[in-house]
N, C-alpha and C positions, 0 to 999 in steps of 0.2 A: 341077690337082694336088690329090688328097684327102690334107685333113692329119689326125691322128690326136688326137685330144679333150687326149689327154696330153701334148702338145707345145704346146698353148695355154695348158692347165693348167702348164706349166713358165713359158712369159711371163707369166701372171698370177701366178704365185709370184713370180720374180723383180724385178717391177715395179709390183707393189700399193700397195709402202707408200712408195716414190718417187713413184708417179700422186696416191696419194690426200693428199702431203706438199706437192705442185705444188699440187693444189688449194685445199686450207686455203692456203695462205700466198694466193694469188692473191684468195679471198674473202675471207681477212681484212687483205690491204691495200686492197682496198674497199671496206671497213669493215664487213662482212658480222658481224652481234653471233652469228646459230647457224652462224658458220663449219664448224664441227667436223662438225654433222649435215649440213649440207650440201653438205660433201665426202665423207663419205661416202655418200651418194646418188647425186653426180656420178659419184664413183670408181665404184658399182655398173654407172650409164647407161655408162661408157667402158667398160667389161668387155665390157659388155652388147653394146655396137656394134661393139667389137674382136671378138667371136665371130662377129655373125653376118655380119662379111666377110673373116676369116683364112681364107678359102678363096678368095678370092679375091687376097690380097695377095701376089705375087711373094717366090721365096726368099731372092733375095739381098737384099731388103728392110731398111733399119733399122728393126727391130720396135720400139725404143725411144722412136724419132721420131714414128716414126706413132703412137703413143700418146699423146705429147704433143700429135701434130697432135688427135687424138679429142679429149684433154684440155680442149685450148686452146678447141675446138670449144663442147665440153657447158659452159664457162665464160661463153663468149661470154655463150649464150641462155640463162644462168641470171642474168648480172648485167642486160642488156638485159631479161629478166622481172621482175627484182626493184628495175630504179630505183627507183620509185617507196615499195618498203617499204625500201630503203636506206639513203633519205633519212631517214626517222623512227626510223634504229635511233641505240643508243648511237656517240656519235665513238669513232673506234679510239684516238686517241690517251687516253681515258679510260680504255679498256681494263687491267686490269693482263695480264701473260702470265708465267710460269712459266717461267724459262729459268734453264738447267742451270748453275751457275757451277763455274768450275771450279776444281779444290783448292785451299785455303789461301788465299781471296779474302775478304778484310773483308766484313762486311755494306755500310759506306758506298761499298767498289769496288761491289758489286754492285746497288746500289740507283744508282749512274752508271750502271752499263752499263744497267739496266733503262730509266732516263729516255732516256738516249742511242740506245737500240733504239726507243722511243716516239716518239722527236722522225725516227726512220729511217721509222719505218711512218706517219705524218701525210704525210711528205712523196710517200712513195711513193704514198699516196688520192688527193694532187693529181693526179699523171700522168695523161693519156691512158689507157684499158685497154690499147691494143697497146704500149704504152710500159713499163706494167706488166709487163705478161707477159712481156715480150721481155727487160726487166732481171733478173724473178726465175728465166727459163728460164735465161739466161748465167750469171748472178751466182749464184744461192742453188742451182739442181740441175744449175749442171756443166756444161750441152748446148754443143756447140762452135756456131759458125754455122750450119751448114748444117742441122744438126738444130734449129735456133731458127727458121731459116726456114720447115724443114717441119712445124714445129707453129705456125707462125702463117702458112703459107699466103702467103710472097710470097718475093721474091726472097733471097739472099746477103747482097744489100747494101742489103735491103731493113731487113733484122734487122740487118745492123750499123748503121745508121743510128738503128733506133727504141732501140738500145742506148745510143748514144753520144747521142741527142738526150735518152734517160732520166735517162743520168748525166750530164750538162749540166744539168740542171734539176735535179736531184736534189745537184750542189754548188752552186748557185745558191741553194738555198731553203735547205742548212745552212748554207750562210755566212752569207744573213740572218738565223739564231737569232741570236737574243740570247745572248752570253757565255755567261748564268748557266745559259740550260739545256744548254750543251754542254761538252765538256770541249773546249778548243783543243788540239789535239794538230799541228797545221802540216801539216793537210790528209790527212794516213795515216789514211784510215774505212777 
């Protein structure tokens, strides 16, 4: 089947700033300090690989999935290249990040959720990478199972397991916070 330039051109509109927002979060919960540049690089190489085999991928295809599978891919071999400069970058949890507070929130709410987000992304560096990916595919952009399998490449229950085994470690390490950096709210993250 020949597809037409502008029908790929419409998935890459549609699915840019979702590819390239999968990415960032994934490099910077492994603590990735030019996260930013480096997702958009990534996001270009998934583009880049999503073209020159949209001619071969089936119509009834999940164009969404497969992108993520691309994604998942171009991450893998960026963090497995980059152990070793990883290791010497800034800890994320030193990191500050920008995040949108919304109306009519005190600066000391806002200065909680920020530590509270901090003390989320330390815990998430611990994980495994497929443990990673697989939490922030479900949790942070949405994908049901099936599409979480097929951007990470294994079974159904392959992905709900490295989900639930992420979120089991991931209440496990906030429960051990100490008090003072979390707000006790009776387990509702």
């Amino acid at each position: 089947m020949v597809t037409s330039p502008m029908r790929f051109e419409t998935l890459m509109a549609r699915h840019h700033d979702e590819i390239y927002g999968y990415l960032w979060r994934v490099l910077r919960s492994a603590g990735r300090a030019d996260a930013a540049v480096e997702a958009q690089d990534l996001t270009q190489d998934v583009f880049l690989r999503a073209y020159q085999a949209f001619g071969r991928l089936r119509p009834d295809s999940n164009h969404r999935a497969w992108l993520y599978k691309i994604a998942t891919n171009c991450a893998y071999t960026a963090l497995k290249q980059g152990q070793r400069r990883s290791a010497r970058s800034v800890p994320l949890g030193d990191e500050v990040q920008q995040v949108p507070a919304p109306a009519g929130q005190s600066p000391e709410h806002q200065l909680d959720r920020s530590e509270e987000l901090a003390v989320v992304r330390r815990a998430i560096v611990a994980l495994p990478p497929k443990q990673q990916m697989a939490v922030v595919l479900r949790h942070v952009q949405g994908l049901d199972y099936a599409a979480v399998a097929q951007a990470l490449n294994c079974s159904e229950d392959s992905a709900r397991a490295n989900v639930y085994q992420a979120l089991r470690r991931l209440r496990q390490t906030l429960a051990d916070e100490p008090a003072g950096n979390t707000e006790q709210d009776g387990g509702n993250r």
